[in-house]
PATI-635951 format. One line per 3 residues: number of its first residue (from 1); their letters; for each residue x, y, z of C-alpha. Coordinates in nm, 2 decimals. Example, Ala and Ser with C-alpha at 12.3 -4.5 7.8 and 13.67 -1.06 7.14 Angstrom:
<logus>
1	AS	1.23,-0.45,0.78 ~ 1.37,-0.11,0.71
</logus>
This chain:
<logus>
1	XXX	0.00,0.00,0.00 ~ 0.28,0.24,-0.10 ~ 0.10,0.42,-0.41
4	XXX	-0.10,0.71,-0.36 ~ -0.28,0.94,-0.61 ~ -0.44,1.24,-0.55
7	XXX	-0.69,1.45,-0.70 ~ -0.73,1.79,-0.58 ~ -1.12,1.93,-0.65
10	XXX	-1.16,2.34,-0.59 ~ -0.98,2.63,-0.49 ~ -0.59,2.72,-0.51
13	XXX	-0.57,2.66,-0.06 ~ -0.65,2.26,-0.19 ~ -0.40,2.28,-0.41
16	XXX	-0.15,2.43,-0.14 ~ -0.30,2.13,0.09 ~ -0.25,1.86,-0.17
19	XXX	0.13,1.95,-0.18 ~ 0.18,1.96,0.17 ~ 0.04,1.63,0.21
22	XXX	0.26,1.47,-0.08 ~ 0.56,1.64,0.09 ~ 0.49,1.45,0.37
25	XXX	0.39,1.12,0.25 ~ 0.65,1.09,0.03 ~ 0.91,1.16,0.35
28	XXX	0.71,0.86,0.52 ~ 0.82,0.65,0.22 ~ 0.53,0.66,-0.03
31	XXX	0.57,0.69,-0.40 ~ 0.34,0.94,-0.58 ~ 0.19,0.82,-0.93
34	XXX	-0.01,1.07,-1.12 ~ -0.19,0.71,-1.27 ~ -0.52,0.65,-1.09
37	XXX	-0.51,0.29,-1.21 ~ -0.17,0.19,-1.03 ~ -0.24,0.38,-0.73
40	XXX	-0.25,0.15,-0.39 ~ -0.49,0.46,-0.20 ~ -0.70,0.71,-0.36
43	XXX	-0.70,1.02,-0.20 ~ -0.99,1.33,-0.27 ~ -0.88,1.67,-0.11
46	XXX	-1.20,1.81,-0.19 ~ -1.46,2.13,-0.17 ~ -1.78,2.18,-0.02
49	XXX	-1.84,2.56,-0.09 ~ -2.10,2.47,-0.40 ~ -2.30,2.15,-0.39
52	XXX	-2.17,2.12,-0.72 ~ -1.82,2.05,-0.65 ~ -1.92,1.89,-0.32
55	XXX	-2.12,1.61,-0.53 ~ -1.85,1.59,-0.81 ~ -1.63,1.42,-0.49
58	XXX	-1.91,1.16,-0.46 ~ -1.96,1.07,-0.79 ~ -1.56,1.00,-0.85
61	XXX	-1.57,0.76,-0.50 ~ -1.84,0.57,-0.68 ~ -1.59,0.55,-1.01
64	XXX	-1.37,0.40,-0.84 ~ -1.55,0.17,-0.63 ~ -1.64,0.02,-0.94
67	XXX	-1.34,0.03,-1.08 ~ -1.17,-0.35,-1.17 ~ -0.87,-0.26,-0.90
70	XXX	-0.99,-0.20,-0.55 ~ -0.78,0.10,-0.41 ~ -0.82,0.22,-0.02
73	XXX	-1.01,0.53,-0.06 ~ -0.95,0.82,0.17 ~ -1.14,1.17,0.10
76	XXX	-0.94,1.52,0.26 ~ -1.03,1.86,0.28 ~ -1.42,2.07,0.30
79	XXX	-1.58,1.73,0.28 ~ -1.41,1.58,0.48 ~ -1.41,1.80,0.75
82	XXX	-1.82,1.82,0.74 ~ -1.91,1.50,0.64 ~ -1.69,1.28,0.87
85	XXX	-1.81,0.94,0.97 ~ -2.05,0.91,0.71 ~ -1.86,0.93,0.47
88	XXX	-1.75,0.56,0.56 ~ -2.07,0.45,0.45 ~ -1.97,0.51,0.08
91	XXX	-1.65,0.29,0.11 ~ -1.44,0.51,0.24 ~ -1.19,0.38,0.50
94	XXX	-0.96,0.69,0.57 ~ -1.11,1.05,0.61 ~ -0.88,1.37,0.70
97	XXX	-1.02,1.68,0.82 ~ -0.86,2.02,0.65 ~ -0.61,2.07,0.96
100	XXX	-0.49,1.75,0.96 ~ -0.32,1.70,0.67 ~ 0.04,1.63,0.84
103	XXX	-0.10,1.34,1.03 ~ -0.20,1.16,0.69 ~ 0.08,0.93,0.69
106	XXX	0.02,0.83,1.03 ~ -0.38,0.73,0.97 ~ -0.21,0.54,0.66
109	XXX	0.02,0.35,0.87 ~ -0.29,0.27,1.12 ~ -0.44,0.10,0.80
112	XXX	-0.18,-0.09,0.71 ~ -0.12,-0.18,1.07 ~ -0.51,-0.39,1.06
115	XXX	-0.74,-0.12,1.12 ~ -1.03,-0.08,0.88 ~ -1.06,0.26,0.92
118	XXX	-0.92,0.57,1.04 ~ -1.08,0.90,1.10 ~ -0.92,1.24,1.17
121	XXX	-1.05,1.62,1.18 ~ -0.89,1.77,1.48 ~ -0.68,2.09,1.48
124	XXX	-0.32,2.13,1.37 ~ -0.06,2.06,1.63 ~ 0.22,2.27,1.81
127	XXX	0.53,2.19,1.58 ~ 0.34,2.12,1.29 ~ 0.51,2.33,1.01
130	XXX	0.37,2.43,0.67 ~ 0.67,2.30,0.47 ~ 0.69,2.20,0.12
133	XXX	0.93,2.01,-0.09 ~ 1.01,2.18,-0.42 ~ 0.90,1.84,-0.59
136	XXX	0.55,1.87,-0.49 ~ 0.49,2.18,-0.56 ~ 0.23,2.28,-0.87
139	XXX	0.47,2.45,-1.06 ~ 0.85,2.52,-1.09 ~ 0.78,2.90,-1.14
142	XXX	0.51,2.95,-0.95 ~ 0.43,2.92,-0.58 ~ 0.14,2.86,-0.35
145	XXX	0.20,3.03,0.03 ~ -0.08,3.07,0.27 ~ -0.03,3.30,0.51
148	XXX	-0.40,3.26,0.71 ~ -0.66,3.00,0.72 ~ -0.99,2.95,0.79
151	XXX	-1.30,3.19,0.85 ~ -1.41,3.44,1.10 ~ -1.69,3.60,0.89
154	XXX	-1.97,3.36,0.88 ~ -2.16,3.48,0.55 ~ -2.47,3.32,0.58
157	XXX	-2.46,3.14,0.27 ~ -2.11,3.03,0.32 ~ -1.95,2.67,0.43
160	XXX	-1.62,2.77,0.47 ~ -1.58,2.87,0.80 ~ -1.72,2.55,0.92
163	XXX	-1.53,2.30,0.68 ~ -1.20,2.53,0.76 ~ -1.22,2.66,1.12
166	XXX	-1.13,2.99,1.28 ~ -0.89,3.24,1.11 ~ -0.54,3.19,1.22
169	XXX	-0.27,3.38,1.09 ~ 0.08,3.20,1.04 ~ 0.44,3.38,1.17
172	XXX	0.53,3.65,0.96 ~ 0.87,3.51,1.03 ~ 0.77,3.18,0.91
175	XXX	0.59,3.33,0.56 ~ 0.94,3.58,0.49 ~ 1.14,3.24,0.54
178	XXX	0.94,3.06,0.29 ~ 0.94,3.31,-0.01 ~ 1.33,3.40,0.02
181	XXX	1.43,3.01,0.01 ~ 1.16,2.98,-0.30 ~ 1.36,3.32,-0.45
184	XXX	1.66,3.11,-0.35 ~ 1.50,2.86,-0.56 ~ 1.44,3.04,-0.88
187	XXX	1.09,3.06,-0.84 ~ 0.93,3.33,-1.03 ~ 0.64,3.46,-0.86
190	XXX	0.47,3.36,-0.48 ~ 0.07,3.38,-0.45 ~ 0.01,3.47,-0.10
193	XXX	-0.30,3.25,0.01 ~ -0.58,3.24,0.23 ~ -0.96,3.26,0.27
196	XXX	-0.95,3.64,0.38 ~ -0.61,3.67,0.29 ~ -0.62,4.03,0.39
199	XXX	-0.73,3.96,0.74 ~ -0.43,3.83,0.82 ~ -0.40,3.91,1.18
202	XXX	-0.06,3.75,1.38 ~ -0.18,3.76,1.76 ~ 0.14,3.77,1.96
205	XXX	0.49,3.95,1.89 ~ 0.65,3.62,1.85 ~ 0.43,3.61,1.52
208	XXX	0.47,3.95,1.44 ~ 0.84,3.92,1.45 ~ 0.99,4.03,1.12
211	XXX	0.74,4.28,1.01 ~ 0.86,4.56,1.26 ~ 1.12,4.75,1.03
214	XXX	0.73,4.75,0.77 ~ 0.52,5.03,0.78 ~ 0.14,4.99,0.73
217	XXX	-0.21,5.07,0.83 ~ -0.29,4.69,0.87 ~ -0.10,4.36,0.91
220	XXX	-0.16,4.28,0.61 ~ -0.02,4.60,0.43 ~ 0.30,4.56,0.66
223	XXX	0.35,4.23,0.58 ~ 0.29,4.28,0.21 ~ 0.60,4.56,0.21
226	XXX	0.82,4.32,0.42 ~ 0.76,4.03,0.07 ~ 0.79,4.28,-0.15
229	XXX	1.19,4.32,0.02 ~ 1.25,3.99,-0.03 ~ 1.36,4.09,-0.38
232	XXX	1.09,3.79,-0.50 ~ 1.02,3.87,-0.88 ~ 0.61,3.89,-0.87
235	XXX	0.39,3.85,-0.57 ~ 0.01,3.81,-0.60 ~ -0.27,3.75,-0.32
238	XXX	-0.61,3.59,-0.31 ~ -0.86,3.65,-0.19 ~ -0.94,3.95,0.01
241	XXX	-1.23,4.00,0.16 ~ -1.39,4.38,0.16 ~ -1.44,4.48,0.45
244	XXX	-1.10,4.46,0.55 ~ -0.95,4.59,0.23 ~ -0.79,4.91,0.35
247	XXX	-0.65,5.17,0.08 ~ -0.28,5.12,0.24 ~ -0.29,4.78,0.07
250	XXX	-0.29,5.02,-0.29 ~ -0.01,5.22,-0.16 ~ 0.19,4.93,-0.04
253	XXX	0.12,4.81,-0.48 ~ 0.18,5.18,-0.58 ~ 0.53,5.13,-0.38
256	XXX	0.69,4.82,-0.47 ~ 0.64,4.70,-0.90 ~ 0.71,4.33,-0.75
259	XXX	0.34,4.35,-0.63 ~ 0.14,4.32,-0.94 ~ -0.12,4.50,-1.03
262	XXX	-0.44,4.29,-1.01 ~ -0.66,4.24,-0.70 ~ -0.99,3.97,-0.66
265	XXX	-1.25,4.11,-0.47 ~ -1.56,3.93,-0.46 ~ -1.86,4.16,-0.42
268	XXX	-2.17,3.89,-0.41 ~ -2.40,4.16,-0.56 ~ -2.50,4.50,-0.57
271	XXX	-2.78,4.51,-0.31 ~ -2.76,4.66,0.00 ~ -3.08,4.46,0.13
274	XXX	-2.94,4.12,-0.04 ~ -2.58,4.20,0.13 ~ -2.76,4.19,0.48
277	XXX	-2.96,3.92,0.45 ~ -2.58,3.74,0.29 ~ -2.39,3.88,0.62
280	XXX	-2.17,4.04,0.42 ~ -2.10,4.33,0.65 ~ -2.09,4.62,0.39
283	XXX	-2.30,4.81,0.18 ~ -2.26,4.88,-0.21 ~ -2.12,5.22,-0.09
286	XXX	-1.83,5.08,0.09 ~ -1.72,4.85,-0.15 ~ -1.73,5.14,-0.42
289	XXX	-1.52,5.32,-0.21 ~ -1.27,5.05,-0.24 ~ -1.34,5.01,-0.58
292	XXX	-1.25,5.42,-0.61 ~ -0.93,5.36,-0.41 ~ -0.81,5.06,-0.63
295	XXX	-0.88,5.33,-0.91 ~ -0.73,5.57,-0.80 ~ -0.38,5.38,-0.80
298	XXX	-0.03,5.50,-1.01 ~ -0.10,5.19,-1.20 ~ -0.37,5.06,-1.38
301	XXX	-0.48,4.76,-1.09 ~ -0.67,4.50,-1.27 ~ -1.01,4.39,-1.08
304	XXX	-1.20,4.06,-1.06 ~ -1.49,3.93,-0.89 ~ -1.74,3.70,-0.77
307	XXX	-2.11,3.73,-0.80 ~ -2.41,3.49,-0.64 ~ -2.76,3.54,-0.88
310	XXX	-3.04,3.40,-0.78 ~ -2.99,3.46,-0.32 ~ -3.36,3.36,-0.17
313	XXX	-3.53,3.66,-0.18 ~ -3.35,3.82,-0.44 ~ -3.58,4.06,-0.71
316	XXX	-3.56,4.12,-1.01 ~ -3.48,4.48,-0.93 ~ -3.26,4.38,-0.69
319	XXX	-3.07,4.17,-0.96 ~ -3.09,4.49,-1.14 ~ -2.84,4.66,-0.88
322	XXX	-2.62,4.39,-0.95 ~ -2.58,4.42,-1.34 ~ -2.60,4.83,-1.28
325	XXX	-2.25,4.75,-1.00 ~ -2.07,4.57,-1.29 ~ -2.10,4.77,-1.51
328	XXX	-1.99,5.08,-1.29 ~ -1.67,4.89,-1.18 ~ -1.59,4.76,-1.52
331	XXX	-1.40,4.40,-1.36 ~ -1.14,4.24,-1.54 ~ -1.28,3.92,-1.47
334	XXX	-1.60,3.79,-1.31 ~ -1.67,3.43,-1.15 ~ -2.12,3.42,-1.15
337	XXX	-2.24,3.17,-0.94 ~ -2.60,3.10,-0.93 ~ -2.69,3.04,-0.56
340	XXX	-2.69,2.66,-0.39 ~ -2.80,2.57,-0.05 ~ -2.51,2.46,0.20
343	XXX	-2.70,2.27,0.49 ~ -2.56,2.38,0.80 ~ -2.59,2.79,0.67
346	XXX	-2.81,3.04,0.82 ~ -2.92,3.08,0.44 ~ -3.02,2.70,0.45
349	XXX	-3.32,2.81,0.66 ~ -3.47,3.09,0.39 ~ -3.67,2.99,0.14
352	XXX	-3.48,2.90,-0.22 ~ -3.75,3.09,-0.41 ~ -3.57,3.21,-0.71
355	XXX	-3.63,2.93,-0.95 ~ -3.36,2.78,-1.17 ~ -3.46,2.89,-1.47
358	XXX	-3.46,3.25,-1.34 ~ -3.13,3.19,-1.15 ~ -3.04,3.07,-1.49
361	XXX	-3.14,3.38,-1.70 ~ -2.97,3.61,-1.44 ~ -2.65,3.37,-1.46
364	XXX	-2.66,3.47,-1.90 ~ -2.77,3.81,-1.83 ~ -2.48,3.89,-1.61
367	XXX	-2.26,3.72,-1.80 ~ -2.36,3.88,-2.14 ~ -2.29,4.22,-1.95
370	XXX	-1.97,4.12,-1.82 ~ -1.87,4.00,-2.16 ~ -1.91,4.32,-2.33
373	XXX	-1.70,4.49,-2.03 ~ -1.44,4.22,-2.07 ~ -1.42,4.25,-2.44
376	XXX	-1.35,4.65,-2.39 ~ -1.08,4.60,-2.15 ~ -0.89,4.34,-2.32
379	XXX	-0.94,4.55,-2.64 ~ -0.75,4.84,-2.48 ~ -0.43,4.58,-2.45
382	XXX	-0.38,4.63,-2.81 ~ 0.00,4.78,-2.86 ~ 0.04,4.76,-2.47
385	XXX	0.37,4.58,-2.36 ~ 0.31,4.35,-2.07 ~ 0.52,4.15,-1.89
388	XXX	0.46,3.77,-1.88 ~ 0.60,3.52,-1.68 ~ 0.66,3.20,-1.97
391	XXX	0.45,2.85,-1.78 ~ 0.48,2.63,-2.09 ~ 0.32,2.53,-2.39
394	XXX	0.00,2.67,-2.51 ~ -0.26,2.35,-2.49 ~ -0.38,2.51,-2.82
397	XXX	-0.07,2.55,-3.04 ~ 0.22,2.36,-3.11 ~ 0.46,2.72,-3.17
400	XXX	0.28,2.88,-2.88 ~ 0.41,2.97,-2.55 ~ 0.17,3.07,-2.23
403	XXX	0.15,3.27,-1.94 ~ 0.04,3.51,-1.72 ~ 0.11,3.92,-1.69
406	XXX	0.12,4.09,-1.40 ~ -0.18,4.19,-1.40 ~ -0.28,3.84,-1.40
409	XXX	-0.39,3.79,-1.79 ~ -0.33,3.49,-1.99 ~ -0.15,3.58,-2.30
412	XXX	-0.03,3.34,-2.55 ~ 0.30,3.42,-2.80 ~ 0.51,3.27,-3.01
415	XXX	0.85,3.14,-2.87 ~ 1.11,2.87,-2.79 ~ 1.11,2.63,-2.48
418	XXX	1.44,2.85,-2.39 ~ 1.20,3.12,-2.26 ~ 1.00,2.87,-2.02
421	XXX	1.03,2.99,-1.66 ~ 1.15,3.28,-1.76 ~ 0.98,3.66,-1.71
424	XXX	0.98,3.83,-2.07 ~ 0.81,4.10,-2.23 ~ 0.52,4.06,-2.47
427	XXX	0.38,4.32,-2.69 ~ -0.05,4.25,-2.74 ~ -0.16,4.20,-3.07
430	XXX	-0.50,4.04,-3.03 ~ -0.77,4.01,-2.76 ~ -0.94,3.70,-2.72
433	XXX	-1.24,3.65,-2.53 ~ -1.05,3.52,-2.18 ~ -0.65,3.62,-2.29
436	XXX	-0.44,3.80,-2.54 ~ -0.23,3.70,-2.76 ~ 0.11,3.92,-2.90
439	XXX	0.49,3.92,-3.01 ~ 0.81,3.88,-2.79 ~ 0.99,4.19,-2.75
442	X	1.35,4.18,-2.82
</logus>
C-alpha cells in the first residue's frame, strides 16, 4: 500500500494542501503516481463551498468503487471535514479533516497496521510546520503560500468557516522564510493564500516578529512591504475580503512593482438589502469606495470578482443593482455563481425561491454584461507591452508559449522552450475572449 494518487477538487488553498500532504507522504516513504489505475490509496482533497463541487467528490468515489482494481479510498479537505463518519458508508476507510493534513501518513500507517478505518479532523498541532518540498509543488515558477486559514466571517450562505475553522494567521517570520528560500530557488512569482487573505492578523509579537522594520495601516499591508523586500520577482494575493480591504494595501502596490497589479475582490451583488440578508458586512457604498481607491492607484490595478444570482429573496430589481454595479466597476474578470444551499448555513433556513430557470437567466444576463466589459478591457491591450511570466506550452498550439502578466492575464506568443520559466516581455496584438495574444519583445 505504497501508491498514492491524489486529486485535488476546488480552490488554489486545496492545491497548497494537496502538496503539503505529498511532501509529507513521500518523507514517510510513499511513492506518488499521477496514474489513478496503479495507485495502492485514492486520495480526494476536496470542496464543499457549491453543492456542485461537493457532489462531483461523490460521484468520483463511486468511479472507483467500481473500478476493476480496488484501491483504499480516503477523502481530505471541506468534505471531509463536514461529512466525517458518514462518509464511511460510501467505502471510504480513511477521512482527514482540513487541519490534519500532516497526520495523513500516520492514519495510513494505522491502516496498514489492521485497522479498517481511520478518521481524523482535529486541529493542527504545536510543531506542525507548513513546509513543502520543491517536488511537490504545482509549478516550478510559481508558488502557493498561505499566510492565514480558515474563516471568521460567517456569510450566511457560506460553508467555509465550518469546513475550515477559525482564522489563524501564520508567523510573519515563518511566511518571509518561505518566499526567500523559494527566490533562492528560482521561483518566479509567490501567491500569497488564504480565505481572507487580507485579514491576516498575527496575535502575539512572536508572530509579528519580522514585520517591525514595515510600515502599514494593517498587518496585512505591513506584511505585504516586508515580501515585496524579499527581492521575490512577482507576488500576488487571493482572496481579500472587503471589508477589510484598506486603501494602504494600494499604496503598499503603488510602492513596490514586484506587487502586481491585479486584486480579486468578490462583491456577491449590488444590493444593500441582499448583502444583509448574505452577512456580508458592507454596503454597495463601501465597497465602491474600495473600488474608487483601487482606481485611483499610479498603475492601472486589474479587478475581478465573484457574484451569487439568484440569493432567496433576491428581485428582479434587486438583480438589477447587480448588473447596474458591474458595469460601474468595469472587472477584469467575473466568477457568477448561481446560488446553492449549503446545509448547516443560516441561508439554509430561507426559502430558495428564485427558480432555476430564473437563476439561470440572471447567470446569462450577467454574463452577457460582463462579456461586453471584458471585451472592452482586453481590447484596450492592443499595442500595450506586458510582462509575462513563460509557464509552458499553449494547450492550443504547437509554436505557442503561455502565461500570465502581471496583472494576471493569460497571454499566448510565439516562442522557444528556452523562454519557459522565464519573465519576458510581450507586446499585445490580439484580444481574445479570456487572454491575449502578442509578439516577444527583443
Amino acid at each position: 500500500m505504497k501508491r498514492v494518487y491524489i486529486e485535488t477538487f476546488g480552490c488554489q488553498m486545496n492545491v497548497a494542501d494537496t502538496e503539503r500532504a505529498a511532501t509529507r507522504l513521500r518523507a514517510a516513504g510513499y511513492e506518488l503516481t499521477d496514474r489513478e489505475e496503479e495507485a495502492d490509496v485514492v486520495l480526494f482533497n476536496t470542496c464543499s463551498v457549491r453543492e456542485k463541487a461537493a457532489q462531483k467528490v461523490f460521484t468520483r468515489i463511486g468511479e472507483v468503487r467500481r473500478a476493476r482494481r480496488r484501491p483504499l479510498i480516503g477523502v481530505m479537505g471541506c468534505v471531509a471535514q463536514l461529512e466525517g463518519e458518514a462518509l464511511f458508508e460510501e467505502g471510504v476507510r480513511l477521512v482527514v479533516g482540513t487541519r490534519a493534513t500532516d497526520r495523513l501518513p500516520a492514519l495510513l500507517e494505522r491502516i496498514r497496521g489492521g485497522e479498517r478505518r481511520a478518521i481524523d479532523l482535529g486541529e493542527r498541532r504545536e510543531g506542525e510546520v507548513w513546509d513543502v518540498s520543491p517536488a511537490e509543488r504545482h509549478s516550478p515558477y510559481v508558488a502557493f503560500v498561505p499566510i492565514i486559514e480558515g474563516c471568521n466571517k460567517f456569510c450566511s450562505y457560506c460553508i467555509v468557516p465550518f469546513s475550515r475553522g477559525r482564522e489563524k494567521s501564520r508567523p510573519a517570520r515563518e511566511i518571509l522564510a518561505e518566499v526567500e528560500q523559494l527566490r533562492a530557488l528560482g521561483y518566479q512569482e509567490v501567491h500569497l493564500l488564504g480565505q481572507n487573505v487580507n485579514s491576516y492578523r498575527p496575535r502575539t509579537e512572536s508572530e509579528r516578529a519580522g514585520l517591525e522594520a514595515f510600515p502599514g495601516a494593517t498587518p496585512f499591508a505591513r506584511l505585504l512591504r516586508a515580501v515585496a523586500a524579499t527581492g521575490m520577482e512577482r507576488i500576488k494575493f487571493t482572496t481579500s475580503f472587503p471589508r477589510d480591504f484598506h486603501p494602504d494595501i494600494v499604496a503598499a502596490i503603488d510602492e513596490h512593482e514586484n506587487l502586481c497589479d491585479w486584486v480579486h475582490l468578490p462583491v456577491q451583488s449590488g444590493n444593500d438589502r441582499v448583502l444583509r440578508m448574505m452577512r456580508r458586512g458592507y454596503t454597495r457604498a463601501d465597497y465602491m469606495a474600495r473600488v474608487e481607491a483601487i482606481k485611483r492607484a499610479r498603475r492601472r490595478i486589474a479587478l475581478t470578482s465573484d457574484i451569487i444570482v439568484g440569493f432567496p429573496g433576491e428581485t428582479r430589481e434587486e438583480f438589477e443593482d447587480t448588473v447596474s454595479l458591474v458595469r460601474e466597476c468595469e472587472f477584469d474578470g467575473l466568477y457568477i455563481f448561481k446560488y446553492s444551499v449549503r446545509p448547516g448555513t443560516r441561508a439554509a433556513a430561507l426559502a430558495d425561491d428564485v427558480s432555476p430557470e430564473e437563476k439561470r437567466e440572471r447567470f446569462l444576463r450577467l454574463e452577457e454584461v460582463q462579456r461586453e466589459i471584458q471585451r472592452r478591457i482586453y481590447r484596450g491591450y492592443i499595442g500595450r507591452e506586458l510582462k509575462v511570466l513563460v509557464e509552458g506550452r499553449s494547450a492550443k498550439s504547437l509554436v505557442d508559449l503561455t502565461g500570465h502578466s502581471t496583472c494576471n492575464k493569460v497571454v499566448n506568443f510565439a516562442g522557444g522552450p528556452e523562454l519557459i520559466g522565464r519573465v519576458v516581455r510581450v507586446r499585445i496584438t490580439e484580444a481574445k475572449e479570456h487572454s491575449l495574444r502578442g509578439e516577444l519583445v527583443a
